[in-house]
N, C-alpha and C positions, 0 to 999 in steps of 0.2 A: 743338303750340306748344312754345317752349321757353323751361323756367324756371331758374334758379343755387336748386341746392340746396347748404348751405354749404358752398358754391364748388365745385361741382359742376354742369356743365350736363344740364339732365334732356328730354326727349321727352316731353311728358305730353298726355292728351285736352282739346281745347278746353271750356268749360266745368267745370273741373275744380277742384271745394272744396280748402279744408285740408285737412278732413277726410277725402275724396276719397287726397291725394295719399298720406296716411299707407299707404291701402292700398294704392299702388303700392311702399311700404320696409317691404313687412314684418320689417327688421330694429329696427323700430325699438320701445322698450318700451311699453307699453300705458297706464304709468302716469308721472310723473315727468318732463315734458317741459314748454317755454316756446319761443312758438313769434315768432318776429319775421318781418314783414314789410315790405321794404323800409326797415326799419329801425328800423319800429315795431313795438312788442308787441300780437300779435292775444290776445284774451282767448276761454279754451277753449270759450267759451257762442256766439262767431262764428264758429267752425272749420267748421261746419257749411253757414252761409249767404254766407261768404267768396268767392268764386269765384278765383283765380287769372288773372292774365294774362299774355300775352307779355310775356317779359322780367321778370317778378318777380324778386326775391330773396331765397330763403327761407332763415330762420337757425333752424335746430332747436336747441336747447337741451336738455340732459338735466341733470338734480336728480344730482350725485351727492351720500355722505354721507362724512361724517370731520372734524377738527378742525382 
């Protein structure tokens, strides 16, 4: 199925978590992330039991630091 990763179209497995997808971007940090879907913010504690559908749209957010 496919999903817009920010704003990127991805090929991912049907059934496929948040948590899930991170391990298809292993570029991505381990820590330091805010993750929106379809517009709204998933909280880290449902990344897990989230499932993913066609056509989603997922906004990865990364924490940087500075003033």
């Amino acid at each position: 199925m496919e999903v817009t990763v920010n704003q990127k179209t991805l090929e991912i497995p049907e059934h496929c978590s948040i948590e899930e997808l991170f391990l298809l971007l292993p570029q991505l940090p381990a820590k330091g992330i805010a993750v929106a879907l379809n517009h709204n913010l998933v909280s880290k504690a449902e990344w897990s039991a989230h499932l993913l559908r066609s056509g989603d749209k997922v906004m990865i957010i990364k924490a940087t630091q500075g003033g």
